[in-house]
C-alpha positions as CSV (number, residue, x, y, z in Angstrom):
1,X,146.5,150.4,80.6
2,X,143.2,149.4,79.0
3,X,140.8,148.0,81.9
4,X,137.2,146.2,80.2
5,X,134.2,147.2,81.7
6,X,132.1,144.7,80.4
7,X,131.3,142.3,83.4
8,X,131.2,144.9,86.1
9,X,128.4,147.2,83.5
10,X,127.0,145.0,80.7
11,X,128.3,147.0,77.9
12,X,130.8,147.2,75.5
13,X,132.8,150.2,77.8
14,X,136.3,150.3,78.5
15,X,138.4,153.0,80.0
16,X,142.5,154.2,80.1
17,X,143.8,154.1,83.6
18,X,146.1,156.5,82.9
19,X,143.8,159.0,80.9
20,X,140.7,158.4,82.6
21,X,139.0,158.3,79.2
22,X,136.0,156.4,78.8
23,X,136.2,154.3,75.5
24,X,132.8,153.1,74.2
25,X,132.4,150.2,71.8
26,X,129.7,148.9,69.6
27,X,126.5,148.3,69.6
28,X,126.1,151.5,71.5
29,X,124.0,155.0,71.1
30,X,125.6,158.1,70.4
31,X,126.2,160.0,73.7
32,X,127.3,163.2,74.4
33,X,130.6,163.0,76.5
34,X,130.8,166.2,79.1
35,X,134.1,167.2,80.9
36,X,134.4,169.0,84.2
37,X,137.6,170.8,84.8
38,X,139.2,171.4,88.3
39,X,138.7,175.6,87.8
40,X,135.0,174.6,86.8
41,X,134.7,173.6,90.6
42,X,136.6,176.9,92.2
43,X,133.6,177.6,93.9
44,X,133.1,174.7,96.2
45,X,136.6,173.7,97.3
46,X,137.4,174.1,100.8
47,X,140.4,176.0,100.1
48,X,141.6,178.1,96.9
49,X,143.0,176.1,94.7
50,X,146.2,176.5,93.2
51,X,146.8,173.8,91.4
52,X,146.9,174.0,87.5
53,X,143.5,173.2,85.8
54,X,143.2,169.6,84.5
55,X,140.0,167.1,83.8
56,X,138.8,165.8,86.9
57,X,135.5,163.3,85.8
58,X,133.7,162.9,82.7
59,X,130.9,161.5,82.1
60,X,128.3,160.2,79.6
61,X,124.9,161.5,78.8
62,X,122.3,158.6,78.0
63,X,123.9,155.6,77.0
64,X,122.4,152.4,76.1
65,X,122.5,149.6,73.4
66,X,120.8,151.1,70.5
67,X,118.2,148.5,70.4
68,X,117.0,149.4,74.0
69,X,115.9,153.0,72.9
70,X,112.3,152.6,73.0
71,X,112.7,150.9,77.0
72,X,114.5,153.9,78.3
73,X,111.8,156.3,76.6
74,X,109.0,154.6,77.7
75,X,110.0,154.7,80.9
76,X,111.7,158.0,80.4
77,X,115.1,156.9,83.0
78,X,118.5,157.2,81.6
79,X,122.1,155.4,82.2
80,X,124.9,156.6,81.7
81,X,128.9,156.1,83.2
82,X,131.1,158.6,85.0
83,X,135.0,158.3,85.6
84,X,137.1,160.5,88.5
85,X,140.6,160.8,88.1
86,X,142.7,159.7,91.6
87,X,143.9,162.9,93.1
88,X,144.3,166.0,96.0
89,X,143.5,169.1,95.5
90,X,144.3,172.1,98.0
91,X,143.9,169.1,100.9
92,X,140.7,168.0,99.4
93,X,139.8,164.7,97.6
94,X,139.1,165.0,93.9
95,X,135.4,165.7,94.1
96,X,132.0,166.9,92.1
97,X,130.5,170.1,93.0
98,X,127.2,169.0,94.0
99,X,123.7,169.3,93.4
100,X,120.0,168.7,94.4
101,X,117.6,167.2,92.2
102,X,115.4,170.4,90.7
103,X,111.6,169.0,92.5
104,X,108.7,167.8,90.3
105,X,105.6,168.6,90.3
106,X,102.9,168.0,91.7
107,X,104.4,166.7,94.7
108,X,107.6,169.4,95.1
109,X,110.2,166.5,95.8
110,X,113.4,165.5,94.0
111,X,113.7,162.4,91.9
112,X,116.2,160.0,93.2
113,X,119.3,158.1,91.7
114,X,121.0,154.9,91.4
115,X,124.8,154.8,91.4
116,X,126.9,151.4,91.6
117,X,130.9,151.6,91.7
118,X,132.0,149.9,88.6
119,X,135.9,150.4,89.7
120,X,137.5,151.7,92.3
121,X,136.1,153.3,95.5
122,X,133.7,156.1,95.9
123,X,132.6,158.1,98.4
124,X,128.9,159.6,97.9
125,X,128.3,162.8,100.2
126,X,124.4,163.1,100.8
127,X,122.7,166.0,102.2
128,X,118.9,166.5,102.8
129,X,116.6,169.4,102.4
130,X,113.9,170.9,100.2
131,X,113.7,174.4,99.0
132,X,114.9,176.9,98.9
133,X,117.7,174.6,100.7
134,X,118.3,176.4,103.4
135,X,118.1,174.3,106.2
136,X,119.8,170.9,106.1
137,X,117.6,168.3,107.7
138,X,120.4,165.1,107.6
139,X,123.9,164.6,106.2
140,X,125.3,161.1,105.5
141,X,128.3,159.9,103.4
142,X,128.0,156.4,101.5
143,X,130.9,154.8,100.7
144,X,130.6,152.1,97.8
145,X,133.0,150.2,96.5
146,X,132.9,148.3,92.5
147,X,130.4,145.8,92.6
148,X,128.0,147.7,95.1
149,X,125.2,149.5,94.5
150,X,122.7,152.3,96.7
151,X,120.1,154.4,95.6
152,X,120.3,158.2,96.1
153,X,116.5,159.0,98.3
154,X,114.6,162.2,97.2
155,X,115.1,165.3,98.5
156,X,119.0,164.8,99.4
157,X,121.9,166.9,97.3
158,X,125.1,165.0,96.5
159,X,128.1,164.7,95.2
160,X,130.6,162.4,94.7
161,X,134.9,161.9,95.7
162,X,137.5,160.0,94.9
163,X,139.6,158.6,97.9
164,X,141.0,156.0,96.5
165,X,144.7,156.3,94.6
166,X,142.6,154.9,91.1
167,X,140.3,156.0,88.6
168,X,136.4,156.3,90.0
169,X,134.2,154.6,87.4
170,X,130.2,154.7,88.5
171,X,127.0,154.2,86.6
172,X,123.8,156.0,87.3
173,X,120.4,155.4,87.0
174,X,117.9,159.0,86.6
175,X,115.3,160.5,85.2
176,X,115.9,161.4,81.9
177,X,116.0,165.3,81.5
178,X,116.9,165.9,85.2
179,X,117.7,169.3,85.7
180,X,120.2,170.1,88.3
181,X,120.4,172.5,90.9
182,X,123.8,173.3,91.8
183,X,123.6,177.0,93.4
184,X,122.7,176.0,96.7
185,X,126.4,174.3,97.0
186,X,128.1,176.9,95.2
187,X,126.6,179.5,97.5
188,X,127.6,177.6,100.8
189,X,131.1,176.8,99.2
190,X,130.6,173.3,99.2
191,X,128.6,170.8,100.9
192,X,128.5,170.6,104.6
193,X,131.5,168.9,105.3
194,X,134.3,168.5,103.1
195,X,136.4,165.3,102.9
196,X,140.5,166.2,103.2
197,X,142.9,164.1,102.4
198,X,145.2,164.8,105.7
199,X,145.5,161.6,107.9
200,X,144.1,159.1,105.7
201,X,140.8,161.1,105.2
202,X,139.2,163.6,107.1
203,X,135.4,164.8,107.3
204,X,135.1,168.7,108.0
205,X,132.4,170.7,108.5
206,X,131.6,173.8,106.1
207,X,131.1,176.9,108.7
208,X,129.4,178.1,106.1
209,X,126.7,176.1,107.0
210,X,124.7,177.7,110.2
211,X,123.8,174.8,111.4
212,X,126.6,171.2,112.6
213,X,125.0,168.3,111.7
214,X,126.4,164.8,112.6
215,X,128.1,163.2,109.7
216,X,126.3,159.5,109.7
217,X,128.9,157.3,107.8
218,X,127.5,154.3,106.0
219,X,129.1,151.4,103.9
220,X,127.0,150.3,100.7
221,X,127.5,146.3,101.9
222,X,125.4,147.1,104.7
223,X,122.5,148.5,103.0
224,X,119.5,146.9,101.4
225,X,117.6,149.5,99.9
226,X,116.2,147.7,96.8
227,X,117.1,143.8,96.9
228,X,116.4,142.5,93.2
229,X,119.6,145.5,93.0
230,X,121.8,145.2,95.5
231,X,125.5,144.2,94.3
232,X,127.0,143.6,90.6
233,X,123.7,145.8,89.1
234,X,124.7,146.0,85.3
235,X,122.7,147.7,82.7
236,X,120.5,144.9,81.9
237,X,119.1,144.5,85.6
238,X,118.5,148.1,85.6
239,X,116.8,147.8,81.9
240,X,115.1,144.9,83.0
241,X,113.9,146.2,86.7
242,X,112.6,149.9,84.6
243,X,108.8,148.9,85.7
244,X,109.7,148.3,89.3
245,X,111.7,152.2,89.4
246,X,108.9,154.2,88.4
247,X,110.3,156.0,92.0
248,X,112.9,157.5,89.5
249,X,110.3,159.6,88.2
250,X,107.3,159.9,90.0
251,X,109.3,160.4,94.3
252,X,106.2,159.6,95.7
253,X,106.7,156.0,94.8
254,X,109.8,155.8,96.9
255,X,109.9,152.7,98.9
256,X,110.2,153.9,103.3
257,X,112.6,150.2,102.8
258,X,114.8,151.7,100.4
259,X,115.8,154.7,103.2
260,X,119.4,154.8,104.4
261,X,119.6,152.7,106.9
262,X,122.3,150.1,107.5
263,X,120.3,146.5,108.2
264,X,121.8,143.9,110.4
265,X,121.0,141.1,107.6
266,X,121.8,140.8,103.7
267,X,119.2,140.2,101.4
């Protein structure tokens, strides 16, 4: 089945449930279209894996309406949409394999990121620390479901899972020309806990880690990190909100009210 995309993102986007192929229509740039593999992740699984390999998310590079060019490279941020397929995997939840933003200079942190659920349910495992990475100062898992949006803080590593029986669509909001640093989960096997699919769902920890940290568990519709985008963010009130999220690129401007924190009032 062909579901539309349009309301929940702003843009001509559709995907196949079945496939979990994102379909782009026009009016649109030209993006590149990147595939992870489930053997591209053997390194961060909780257990081996022996399942055979398959597409588990794609996603797009920058993607915007091509008259919007010149907005994104002023302000030098770029959208783009990612799709999980449903699915278990040695025990584990279909999952990315993590990474920290690489810091800028001259303040040493990394940039943050805006993800909204555009379909389905996600579940967004943070994890704080700075380099070299070695010590993790928090750990908190997000989970958003489509029509709600949260914003990544700098400094924490994440990665994404499916726990939800269909497709994972998100869009995110970053830097343009973010560099990744992924070694610090591959070299841990993971991140520091690892969500199973036993039970209904399951969070446990990574001994690989040398140090148990609580798991603080937070639901998107209880956050109010940035209140002119909190639920049903599409493309244009990201576009239109690019002079208020110069945080994206320059950390420093971070808002201490944009910190994970669950709030006892909406905005």
């Amino acid at each position: 089945m062909i579901k539309n995309l349009q309301q929940a993102c702003g843009l001509p986007v559709k995907f196949d449930t079945e496939t979990c192929e994102l379909i782009l229509g026009e009016g649109l740039n030209e993006p590149s279209y990147c595939v992870r593999k489930l053997h591209d992740l053997k390194e961060v699984w909780a257990n081996p894996i022996q399942e055979e390999d398959q597409v588990v998310y794609r996603y797009t590079s920058a993607l915007h309406l091509r008259e919007d060019a010149p907005w994104w490279a002023k302000a030098k941020v770029a959208y783009g949409i990612v799709i999980f397929v449903p699915g278990v995997f040695s025990g584990e939840y279909v999952k990315s394999s993590g990474q920290y933003h690489a810091p800028v200079q001259p303040c040493n942190m990394g940039t943050p990121e805006i993800y909204t659920v555009l379909a389905g349910i996600g579940h967004f495992l943070l994890q704080k620390a700075s380099p070299p990475f070695e010590k993790i100062e928090d750990a908190v898992m997000v989970e958003v479901r489509a029509g709600e949006t949260f914003v990544v803080p700098p400094d924490y590593g994440h990665l994404q899972i499916n726990p939800g029986p269909e497709p994972l669509v998100f869009s995110y909001a970053v830097m343009d020309g973010m560099k990744g640093c992924y070694d610090p989960f591959k070299a841990r096997q993971g991140a520091i806990y690892y969500e199973m699919a036993k039970g209904g769902g399951s969070h446990v920890f990574n001994p690989n880690y040398p140090e148990r940290l609580p798991l603080t568990v937070l639901q998107a519709a209880d956050l109010c990190q940035l209140p002119d985008l909190n639920e049903k963010v599409t493309y244009q009130a990201i576009r239109d909100h690019l002079a208020d999220l110069r945080f994206l690129t320059d950390p420093t401007l971070f808002p201490e009210s944009a910190a994970l924190q669950a709030v006892a009032t909406a905005c």
